[in-house]
N, C-alpha and C positions, 0 to 999 in steps of 0.2 A: 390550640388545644393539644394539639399532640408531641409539644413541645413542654409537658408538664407530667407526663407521661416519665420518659426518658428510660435510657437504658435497659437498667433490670426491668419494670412494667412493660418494656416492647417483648424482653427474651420471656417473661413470664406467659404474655398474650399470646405468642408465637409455641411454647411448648402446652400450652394448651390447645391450642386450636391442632396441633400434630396428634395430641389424644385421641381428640374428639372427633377427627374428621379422618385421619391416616395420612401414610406415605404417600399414597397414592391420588388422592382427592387433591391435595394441598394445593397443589399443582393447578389442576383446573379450574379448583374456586379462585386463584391469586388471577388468575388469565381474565375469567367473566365477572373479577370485580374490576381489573383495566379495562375492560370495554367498556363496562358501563359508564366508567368516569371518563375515559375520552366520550363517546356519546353525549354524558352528559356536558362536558366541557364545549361539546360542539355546537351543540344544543341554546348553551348558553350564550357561546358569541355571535349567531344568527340571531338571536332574540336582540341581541344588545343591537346589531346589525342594522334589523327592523325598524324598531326604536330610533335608531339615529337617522334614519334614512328619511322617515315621518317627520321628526322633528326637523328637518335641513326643511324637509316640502312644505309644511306648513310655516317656518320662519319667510320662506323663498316667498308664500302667497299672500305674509302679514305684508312686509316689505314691497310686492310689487301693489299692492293696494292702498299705503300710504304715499310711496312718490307718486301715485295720480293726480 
């Protein structure tokens, strides 16, 4: 997505949001959108985590129930 975007669309985005938000702001809103996205990124590889962990214990109790 954001590879369609490109150059001048990033400097356009970025001199807008300097408008609209300030010098000052800019700063804090770039910070508490990286937290959210590591959060969310964290977020996501303990769900995936989960997921696979489940999946391992219930292959592990298909398997010890068929070599009986």
């Amino acid at each position: 997505m954001l590879s369609s975007i490109g150059i001048p669309g990033l400097i356009l985005i970025l001199t807008i949001a300097l408008v609209i938000f300030g010098p000052k702001k800019l700063p804090e809103i770039g910070k508490a959108a990286g937290q959210t996205l590591k959060e969310f990124k964290n977020s996501t590889k303990e769900l995936t985590s989960d997921v696979t962990d489940e999946f391992s214990e219930t292959k592990e109790i298909i398997d010890g129930k068929e070599s009986k």
